[in-house]
N, C-alpha and C positions, 0 to 999 in steps of 0.2 A: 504494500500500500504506500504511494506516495505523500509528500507533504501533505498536511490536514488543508490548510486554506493559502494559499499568496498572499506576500506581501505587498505592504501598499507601494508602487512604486512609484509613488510620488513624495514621500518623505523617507527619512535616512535617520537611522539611530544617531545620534549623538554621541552616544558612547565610545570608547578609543577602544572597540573589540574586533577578533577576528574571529570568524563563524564556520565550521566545518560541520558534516556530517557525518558520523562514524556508525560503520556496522556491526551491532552486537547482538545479532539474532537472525534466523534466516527471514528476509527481506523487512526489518527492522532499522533503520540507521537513527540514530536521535542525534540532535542537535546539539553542538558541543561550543559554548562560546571560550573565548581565549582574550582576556583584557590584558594579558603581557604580565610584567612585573620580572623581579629579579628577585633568588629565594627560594626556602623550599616549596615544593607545591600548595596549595591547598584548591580543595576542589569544594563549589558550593551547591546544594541542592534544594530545590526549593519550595513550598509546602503543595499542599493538596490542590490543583487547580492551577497554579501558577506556572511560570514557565522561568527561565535562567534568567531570562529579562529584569525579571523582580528585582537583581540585585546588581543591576545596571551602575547604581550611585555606589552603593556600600560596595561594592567590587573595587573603584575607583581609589578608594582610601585604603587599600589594603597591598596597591602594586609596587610600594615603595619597600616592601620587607618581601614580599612574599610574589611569586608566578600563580596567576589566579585564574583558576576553570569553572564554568559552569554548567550545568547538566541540563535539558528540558527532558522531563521523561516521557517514555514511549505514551502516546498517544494525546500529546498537548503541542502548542506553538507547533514547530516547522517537524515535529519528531512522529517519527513513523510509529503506527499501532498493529498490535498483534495482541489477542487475550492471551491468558495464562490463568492455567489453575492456580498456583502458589503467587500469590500479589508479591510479597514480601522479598520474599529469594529472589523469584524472576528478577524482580526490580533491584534488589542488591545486586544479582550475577550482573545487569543492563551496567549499573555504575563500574564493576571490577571489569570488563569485557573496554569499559572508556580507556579507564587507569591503562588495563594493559595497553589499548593503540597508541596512546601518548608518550608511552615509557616511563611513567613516571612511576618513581621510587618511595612505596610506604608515604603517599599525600595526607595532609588532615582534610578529614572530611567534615562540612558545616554543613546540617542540614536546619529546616526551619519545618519544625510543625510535623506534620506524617514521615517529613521523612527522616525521623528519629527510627521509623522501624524500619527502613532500607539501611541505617547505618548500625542498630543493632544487628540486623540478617548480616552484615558483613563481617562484623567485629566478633560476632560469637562462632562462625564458620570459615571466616583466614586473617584472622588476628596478626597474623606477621605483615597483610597487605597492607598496613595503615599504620600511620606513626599516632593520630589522637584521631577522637571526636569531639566537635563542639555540637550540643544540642539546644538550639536557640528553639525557646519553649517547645523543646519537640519530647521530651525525656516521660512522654503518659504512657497510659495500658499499652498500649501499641508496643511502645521502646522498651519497656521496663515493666514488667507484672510478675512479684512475687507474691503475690496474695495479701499482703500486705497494705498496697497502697490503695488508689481510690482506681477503680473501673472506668473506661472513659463513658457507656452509659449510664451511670450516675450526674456525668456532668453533663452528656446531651441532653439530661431530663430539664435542665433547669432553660429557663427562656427570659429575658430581661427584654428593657426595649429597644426596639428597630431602629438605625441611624434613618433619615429623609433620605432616600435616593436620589439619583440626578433626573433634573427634570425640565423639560423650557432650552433655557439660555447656558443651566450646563451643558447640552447635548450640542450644544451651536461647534464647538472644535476641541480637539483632544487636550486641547493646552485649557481651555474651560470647566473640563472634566476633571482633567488633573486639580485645577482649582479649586472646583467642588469636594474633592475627597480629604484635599489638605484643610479645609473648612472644617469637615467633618470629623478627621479624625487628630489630625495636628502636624501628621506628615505627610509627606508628597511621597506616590509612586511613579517610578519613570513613564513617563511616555509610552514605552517601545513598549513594557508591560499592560498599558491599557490596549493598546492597540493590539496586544494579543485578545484580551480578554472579550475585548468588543468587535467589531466589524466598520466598516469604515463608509459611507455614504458617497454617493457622488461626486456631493458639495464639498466634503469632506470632515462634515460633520461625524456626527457617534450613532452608529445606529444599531442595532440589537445585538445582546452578550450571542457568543459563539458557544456551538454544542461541541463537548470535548471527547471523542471515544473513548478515552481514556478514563475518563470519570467512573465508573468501576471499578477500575481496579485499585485506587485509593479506596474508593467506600469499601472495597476487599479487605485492605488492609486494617482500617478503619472497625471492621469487626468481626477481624481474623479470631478463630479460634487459638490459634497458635500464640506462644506468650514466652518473652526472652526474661530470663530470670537473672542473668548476667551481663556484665558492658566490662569484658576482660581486657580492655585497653586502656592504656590513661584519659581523662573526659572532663569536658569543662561543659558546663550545664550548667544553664538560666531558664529561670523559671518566673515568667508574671506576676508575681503574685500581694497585694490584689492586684486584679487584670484592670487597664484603663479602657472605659470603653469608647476616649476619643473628645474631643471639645465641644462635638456640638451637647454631650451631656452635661458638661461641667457649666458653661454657659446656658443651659437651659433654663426659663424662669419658669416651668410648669411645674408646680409640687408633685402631680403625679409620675412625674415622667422620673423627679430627682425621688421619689418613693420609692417606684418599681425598681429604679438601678440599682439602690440600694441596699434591697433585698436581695436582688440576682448578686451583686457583686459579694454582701456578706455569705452569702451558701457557697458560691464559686468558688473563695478564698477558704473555705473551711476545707470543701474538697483538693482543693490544689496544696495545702498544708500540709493534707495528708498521704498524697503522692512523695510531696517532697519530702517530707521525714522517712519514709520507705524507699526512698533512693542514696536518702544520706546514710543512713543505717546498713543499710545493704552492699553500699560502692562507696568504703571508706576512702578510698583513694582517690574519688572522682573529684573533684572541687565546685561546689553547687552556688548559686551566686541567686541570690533573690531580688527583683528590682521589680520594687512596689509603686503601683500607679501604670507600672510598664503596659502598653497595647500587645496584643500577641503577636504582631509583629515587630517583635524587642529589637531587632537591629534596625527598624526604620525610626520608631516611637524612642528608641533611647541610643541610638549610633554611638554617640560619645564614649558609653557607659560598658557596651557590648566591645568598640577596637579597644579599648583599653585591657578589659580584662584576659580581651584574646591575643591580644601582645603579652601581656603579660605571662601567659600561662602556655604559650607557643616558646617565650624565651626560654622557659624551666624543661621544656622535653630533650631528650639526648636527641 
């Protein structure tokens, strides 16, 4: 199966990347971005739904230590789809099958959100491949399930309120939209990543989210029976907690709207507490780092707080 949709060609990433496609499956090739840098590797992957894109900006601050890759997995953005039984592995083996085209030697691998469970499938099945993992709020049932911590449907149960979507005069151009989301939430996602996420109009306006074939096989993973009891590697793990859910809540003047959040955010935090103490407990050696208020996407919502620590804990590894 070829690329999912074309690109727009009439606009041009920004980003200082170079884009190949590698094959790691029979008629499979995903999308492998290359932003440069000088360093050991580190390879980025990026959560349920999203595409390499995502970390177009934070890629950027990172090429001055480090040679930096990102992954699209198989069946999002420009990367080819084929199902699989096992979400998990397939999708770890996808990422080891990159590692080996590139050459590269023992990378850290950062993943954000689900794909805490591609980087556990890999860490507990070729541990020598990888020199760390960092799991930017990825480290739930998925990643880590000793019995111990909190179930991820415990927390799907909970529901707080819905951010305003884009609507009017956001949808008018993608740099509008970008606008609107940094409204809503307090930071900007790139470009190149909306315009995976969306479709493009004529005009060149924003016109309806894109179907991802892919999308199952995160929800796969999402409520896999399967459960990693170990992270036999060195690991730097951040975790939301509480989770912010973005400006337009904090600025809101409706009582009920600052009611409901606060409910959802108090349950969330209780659950997410108890993850976190069954990973500290469990992976003494892991280094766990909690940043409160953080959105769950801690590298966009807290950048500063996330290269620091990941410098930090990148300089400590042999």
């Amino acid at each position: 199966m070829g690329p999912l949709y074309p690109q727009n060609a009439a606009w041009k990433d920004p980003s200082p990347l170079h884009t190949r496609l590698i094959g790691v499956d029979r008629n499979v090739r995903l999308e492998v971005l290359d932003w440069g840098g000088s360093g050991r590797p580190i390879v980025l992957l990026a959560g349920g739904g999203d595409t390499a894109h995502v970390f177009d900006d934070f890629a950027a601050k990172l090429t001055a230590n480090f040679h930096v890759y990102g992954i699209t997995r198989r069946g999002f953005g420009a990367s080819d789809y084929a199902a699989t039984d096992d979400a998990s592995d397939r999708l770890g083996d996808d990422v080891v099958a990159v590692i080996d085209a590139l050459k590269l030697k023992r990378p850290i691998l950062v993943g954000h959100s689900i794909a805490g469970a591609e980087m556990s499938s890999i860490a507990n099945r070729h541990p020598d491949r990888v020199a760390a993992l960092i799991y930017l709020d990825a480290a739930y049932s998925y990643a880590f399930d000793n019995g111990k911590g909190t179930a991820l449907g415990e927390i799907q149960k909970l529901h707080g309120p819905q951010p305003p979507p884009p609507s009017g005069p956001d949808l008018a151009s993608f740099t509008a939209l970008q606008k609107h989301f940094e409204r809503v939430y307090g930071f900007r996602f790139p470009e190149a990543e909306l315009r995976e996420e969306f479709e493009s109009t004529p005009e060149g306006g924003v016109g309806k989210e894109r179907d991802h074939p892919g999308t199952p096989l995160f929800m796969a993973m999402l409520t896999s029976s399967r459960k990693f009891t170990a992270i036999p590697v060195p690991a730097l793990i951040f975790f939301a907690n509480p989770h912010g859910q973005g400006t337009w809540v904090d600025n809101n003047k409706d009582p009920s709207v600052k009611s409901a959040e606060k409910a959802y955010s108090d349950a969330l935090s209780a659950l997410v507490a108890k993850q976190e103490t069954a990973v500290r407990n469990a992976v003494p050696k892991a280094k766990v780092i909690t940043l409160p208020g953080a959105h769950h996407y801690v590298y966009l919502s807290n950048e500063a707080d996330v290269l620091r620590e990941m410098r930090a804990f990148i300089s400590r590894l042999h």
